[in-house]
C-alpha positions in Angstrom: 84.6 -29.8 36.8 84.8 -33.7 37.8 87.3 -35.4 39.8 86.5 -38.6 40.0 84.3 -41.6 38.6 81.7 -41.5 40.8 81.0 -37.9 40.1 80.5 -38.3 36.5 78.5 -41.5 37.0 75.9 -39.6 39.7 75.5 -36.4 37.3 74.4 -39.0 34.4 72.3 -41.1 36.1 70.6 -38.0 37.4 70.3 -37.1 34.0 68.2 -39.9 33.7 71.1 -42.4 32.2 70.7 -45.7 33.3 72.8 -46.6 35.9 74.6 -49.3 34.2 75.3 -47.6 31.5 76.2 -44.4 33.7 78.9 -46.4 35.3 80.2 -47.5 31.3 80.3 -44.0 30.6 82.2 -42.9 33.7 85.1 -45.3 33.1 85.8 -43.6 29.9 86.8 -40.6 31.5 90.9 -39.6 30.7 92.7 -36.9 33.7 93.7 -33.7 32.1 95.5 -30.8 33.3 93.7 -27.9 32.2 95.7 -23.9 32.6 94.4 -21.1 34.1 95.9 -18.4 32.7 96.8 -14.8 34.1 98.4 -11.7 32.4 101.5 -10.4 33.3 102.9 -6.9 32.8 106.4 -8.6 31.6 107.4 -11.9 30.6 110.2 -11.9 32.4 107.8 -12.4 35.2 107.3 -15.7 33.7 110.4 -18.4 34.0 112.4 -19.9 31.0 110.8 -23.4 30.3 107.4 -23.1 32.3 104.3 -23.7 31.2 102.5 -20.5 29.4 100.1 -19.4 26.6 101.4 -16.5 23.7 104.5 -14.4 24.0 108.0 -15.5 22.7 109.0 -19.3 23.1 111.7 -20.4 25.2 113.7 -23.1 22.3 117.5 -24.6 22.5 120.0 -22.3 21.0 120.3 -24.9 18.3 116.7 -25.2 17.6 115.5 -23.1 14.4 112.5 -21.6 14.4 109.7 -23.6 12.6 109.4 -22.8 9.4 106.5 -24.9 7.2 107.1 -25.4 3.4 104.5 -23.6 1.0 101.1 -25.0 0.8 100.5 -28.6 -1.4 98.4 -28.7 -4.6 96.9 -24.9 -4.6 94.0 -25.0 -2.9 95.4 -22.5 -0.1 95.8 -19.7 -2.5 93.4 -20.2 -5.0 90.8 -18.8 -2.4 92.7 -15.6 -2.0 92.7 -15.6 -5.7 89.6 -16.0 -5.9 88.5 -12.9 -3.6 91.0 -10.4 -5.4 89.2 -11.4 -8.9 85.8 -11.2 -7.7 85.4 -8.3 -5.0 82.4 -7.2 -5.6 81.5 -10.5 -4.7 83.1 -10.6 -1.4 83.3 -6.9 -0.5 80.2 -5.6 -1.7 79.8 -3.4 1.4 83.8 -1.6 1.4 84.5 1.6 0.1 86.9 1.7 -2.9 89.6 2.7 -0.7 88.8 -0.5 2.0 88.6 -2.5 -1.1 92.6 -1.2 -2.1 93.7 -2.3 1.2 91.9 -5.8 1.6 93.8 -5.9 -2.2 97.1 -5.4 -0.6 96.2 -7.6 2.2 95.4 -11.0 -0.1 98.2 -10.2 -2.5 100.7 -10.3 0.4 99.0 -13.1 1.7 99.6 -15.5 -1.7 102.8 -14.2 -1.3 103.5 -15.5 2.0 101.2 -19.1 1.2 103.3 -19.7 -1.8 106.6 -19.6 -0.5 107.9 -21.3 2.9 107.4 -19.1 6.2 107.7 -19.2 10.1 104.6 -20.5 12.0 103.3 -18.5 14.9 104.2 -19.3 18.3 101.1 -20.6 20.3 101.8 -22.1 23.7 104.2 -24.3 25.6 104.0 -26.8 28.0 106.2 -28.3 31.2 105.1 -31.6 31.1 107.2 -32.0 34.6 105.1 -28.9 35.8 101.4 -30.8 34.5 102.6 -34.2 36.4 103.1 -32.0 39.3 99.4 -30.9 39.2 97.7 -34.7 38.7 97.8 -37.6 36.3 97.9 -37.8 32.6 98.0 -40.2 30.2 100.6 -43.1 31.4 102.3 -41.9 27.9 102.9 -38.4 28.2 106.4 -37.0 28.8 107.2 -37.1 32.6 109.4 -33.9 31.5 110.3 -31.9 28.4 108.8 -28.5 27.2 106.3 -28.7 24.8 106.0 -25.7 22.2 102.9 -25.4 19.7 103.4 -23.5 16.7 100.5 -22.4 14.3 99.6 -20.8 10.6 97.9 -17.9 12.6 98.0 -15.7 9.3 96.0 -18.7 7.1 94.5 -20.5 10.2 94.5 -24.0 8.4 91.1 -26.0 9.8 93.0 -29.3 9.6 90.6 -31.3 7.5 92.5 -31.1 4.6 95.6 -33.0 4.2 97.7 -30.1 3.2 96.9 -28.6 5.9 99.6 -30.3 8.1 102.3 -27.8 7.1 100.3 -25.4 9.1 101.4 -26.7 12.7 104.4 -27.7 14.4 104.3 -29.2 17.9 108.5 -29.3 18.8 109.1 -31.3 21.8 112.8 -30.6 24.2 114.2 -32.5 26.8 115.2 -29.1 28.8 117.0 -30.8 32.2 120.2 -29.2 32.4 120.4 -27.1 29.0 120.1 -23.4 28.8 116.9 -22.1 27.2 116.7 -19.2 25.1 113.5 -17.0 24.7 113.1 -16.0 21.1 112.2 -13.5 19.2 110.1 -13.7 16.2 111.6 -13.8 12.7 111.5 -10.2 10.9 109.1 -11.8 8.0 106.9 -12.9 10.6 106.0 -9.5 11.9 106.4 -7.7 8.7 103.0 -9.2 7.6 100.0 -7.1 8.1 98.3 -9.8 9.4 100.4 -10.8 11.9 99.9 -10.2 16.0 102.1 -11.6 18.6 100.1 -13.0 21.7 100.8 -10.9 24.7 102.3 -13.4 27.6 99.9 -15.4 30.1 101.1 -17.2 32.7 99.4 -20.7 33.9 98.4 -22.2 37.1 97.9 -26.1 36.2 94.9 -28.0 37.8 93.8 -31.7 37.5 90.5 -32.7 36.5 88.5 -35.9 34.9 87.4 -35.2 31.3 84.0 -37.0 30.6 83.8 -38.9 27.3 82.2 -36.7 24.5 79.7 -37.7 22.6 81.3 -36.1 19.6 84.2 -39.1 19.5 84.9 -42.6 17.6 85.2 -44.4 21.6 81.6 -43.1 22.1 80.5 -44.7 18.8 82.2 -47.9 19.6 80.3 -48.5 22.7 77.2 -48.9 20.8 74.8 -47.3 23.5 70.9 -47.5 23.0 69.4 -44.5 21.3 67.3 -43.9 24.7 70.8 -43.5 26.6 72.5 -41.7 24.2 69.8 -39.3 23.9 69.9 -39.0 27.4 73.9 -39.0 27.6 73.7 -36.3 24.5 70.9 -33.8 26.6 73.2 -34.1 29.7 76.9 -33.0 27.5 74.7 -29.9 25.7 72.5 -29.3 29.1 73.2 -25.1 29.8 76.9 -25.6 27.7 78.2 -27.1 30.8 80.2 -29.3 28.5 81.7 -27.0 25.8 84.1 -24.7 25.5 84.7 -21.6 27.5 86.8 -18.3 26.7 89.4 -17.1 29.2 91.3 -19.0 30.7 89.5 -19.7 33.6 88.1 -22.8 33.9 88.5 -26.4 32.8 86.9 -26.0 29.5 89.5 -23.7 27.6 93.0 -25.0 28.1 94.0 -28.2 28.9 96.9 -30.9 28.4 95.9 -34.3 27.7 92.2 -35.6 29.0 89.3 -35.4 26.5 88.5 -32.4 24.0 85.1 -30.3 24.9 84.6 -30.3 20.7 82.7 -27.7 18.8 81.8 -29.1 15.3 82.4 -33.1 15.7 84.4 -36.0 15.5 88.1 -35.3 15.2 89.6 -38.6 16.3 88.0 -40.0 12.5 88.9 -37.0 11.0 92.1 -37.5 12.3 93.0 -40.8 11.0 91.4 -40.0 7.7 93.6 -36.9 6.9 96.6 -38.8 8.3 96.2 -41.0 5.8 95.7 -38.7 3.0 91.4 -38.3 2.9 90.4 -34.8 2.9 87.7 -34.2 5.3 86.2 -30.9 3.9 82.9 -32.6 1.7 82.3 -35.2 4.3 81.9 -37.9 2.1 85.3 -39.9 3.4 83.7 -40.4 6.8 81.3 -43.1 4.8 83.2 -44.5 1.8 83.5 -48.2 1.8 87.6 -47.5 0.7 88.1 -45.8 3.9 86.5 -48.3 6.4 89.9 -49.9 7.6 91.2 -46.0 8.3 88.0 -45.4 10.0 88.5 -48.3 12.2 91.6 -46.8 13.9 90.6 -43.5 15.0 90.2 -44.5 19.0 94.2 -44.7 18.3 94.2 -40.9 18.6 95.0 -39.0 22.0 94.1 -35.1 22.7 97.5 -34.1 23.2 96.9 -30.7 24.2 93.5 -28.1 23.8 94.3 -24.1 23.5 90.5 -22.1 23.7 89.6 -18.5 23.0 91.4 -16.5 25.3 90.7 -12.3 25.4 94.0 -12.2 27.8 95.8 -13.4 24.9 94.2 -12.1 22.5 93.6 -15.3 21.2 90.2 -15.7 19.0 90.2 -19.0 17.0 87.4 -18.4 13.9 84.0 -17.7 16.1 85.3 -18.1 20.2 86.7 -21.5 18.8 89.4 -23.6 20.5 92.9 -25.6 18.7 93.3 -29.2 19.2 96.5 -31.1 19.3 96.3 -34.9 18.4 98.2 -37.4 18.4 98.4 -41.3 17.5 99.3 -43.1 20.6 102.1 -45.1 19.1 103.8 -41.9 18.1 103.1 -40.7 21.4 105.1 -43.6 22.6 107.8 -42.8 20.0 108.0 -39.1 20.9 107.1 -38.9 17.5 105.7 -35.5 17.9 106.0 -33.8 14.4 103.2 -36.3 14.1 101.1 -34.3 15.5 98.0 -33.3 13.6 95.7 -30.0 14.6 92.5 -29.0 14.2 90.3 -25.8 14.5 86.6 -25.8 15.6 84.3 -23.1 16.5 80.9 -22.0 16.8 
């Protein structure tokens, strides 16, 4: 974990990064508050409006629960589709009565994709409780609750444009107004599939986020091949750099600061899916047509990072981790339903 400048810029030039380009690197570091989380034995331990990973949210009376539309243009469905009409295919290895159930399981499944249906409940964050722990972004909220909502039953990647219905980041000023902890909605948890998060409780700590190499700023600083070689060995050097599980450390959660990512570039895939490019064939990263989109991706902030955590029981795809972005003009605009998520893992 880094806390300043000069801590960053001496592990890199020990990693044999020049020095002035050690120091380049170094500036491009963002604060974060990253959560360490903590099980409880009842939520109730845990206060209305703070800062906390799975259980039930804590929303305005008047706020509904989020409910995202079905799926756009098929593609959703047609894989579950796909898998009923070809089992042998896919379950070559189940018994005839495992095969019945996984049968049961993807019927109900198109069922739920094709029709509008509540999002799981994620995390929330005390943005007044993350100031109180060190700096973020001179944009972020100085106070609000932040609550992240998710397609746990489909677990949309994000680099599809339909995939936005999947998420739902709701932001509440929450001074003065009586919260409400909330209980799921009955569909919800009638769906085989679906399995609340048992409650963690989070202890917020500030840190410095190095750049990773795996963003549009590190492409636009145009670095040698020597020093980003060198800048590329240090990042992967032991997994210092990428994700963690638990909880408990600065590599899992984390508000703000940079992403640790898993599979790439999300800042372009950002812009590109905002703007209606799907991501999944990787041919829109290099199209001439999508150059100007491309150009914008340093506009995108990590708004918030939520890892594989076993407290939680929490497992995104293979020990992966969700992250929240966020243009910063919409940022600025509290335009929050703006938000776009996406899912990495190994």
């Amino acid at each position: 974990m880094f806390t300043s400048e000069d801590e960053i810029a001496t592990a890199l030039i020990a990693a044999d990064v020049e020095e002035h380009d050690a120091w380049r690197l170094a500036k491009q570091a963002r604060p974060c508050v990253w959560l360490q989380t903590n099980s409880v034995t009842d939520e109730t331990q845990i206060a209305l409006g703070t800062t906390k990973m799975g259980g039930r949210p804590d929303l305005l009376p008047a706020q509904d629960w989020p409910i995202r539309p079905p799926y756009p243009g098929g593609e959703h469905v047609a894989h579950y589709r796909s898998v009923i009409e070809n089992p042998k295919r896919h379950w070559s290895w189940a018994t005839r009565e495992q095969r019945e159930e996984f049968d049961r399981s993807y019927a109900q499944m198109i069922e739920v994709i094709e029709r509008p249906f509540p999002l799981t409940f994620i995390a929330q964050i005390n943005f007044a409780e993350a100031w109180r722990a060190g700096p973020l972004d001179p944009y972020f909220p100085k106070s609000g609750l932040l609550s992240i909502f998710y397609d746990t039953l489909d677990e949309p990647w994000g680099f599809n444009p339909a995939d936005h219905v999947g998420s739902r980041v709701l932001f509440q000023e929450i001074d003065g107004v009586q919260l409400a902890r909330r209980e799921p909605p009955p569909e919800l948890a009638a769906v085989k599939r679906y399995a609340p998060f048992p409650p963690l409780i989070c202890q917020a700590h500030a840190c410095l986020t190095p750049l990773p190499v795996a963003t549009a700023n590190f492409e636009s600083l145009h670095l040698g091949d020597e020093t980003a070689d060198a800048f590329h060995e240090w990042w992967i050097a032991d997994g210092n750099m990428y994700g963690s599980e638990g909880g408990s450390d600065w590599k899992c959660h984390r508000v703000g600061g940079w992403p640790t990512p898993i599979q790439g570039d999300m800042q372009t895939e950002c812009a590109l899916v905002a703007a209606g490019y799907s991501c999944g064939n990787g041919e829109a990263y290099s199209a001439p047509e999508t150059a100007a989109v491309r150009s914008t991706a340093g506009e995108w902030l990590l708004l918030a990072q939520i890892g594989t955590d076993e407290g939680a029981q929490m497992t995104w795809g293979d020990l992966g981790q969700l992250y929240i972005w966020i243009r910063r003009e919409d940022l600025v605009a509290r335009r929050f339903e703006a938000a776009h998520l996406i899912l990495q893992c190994y």
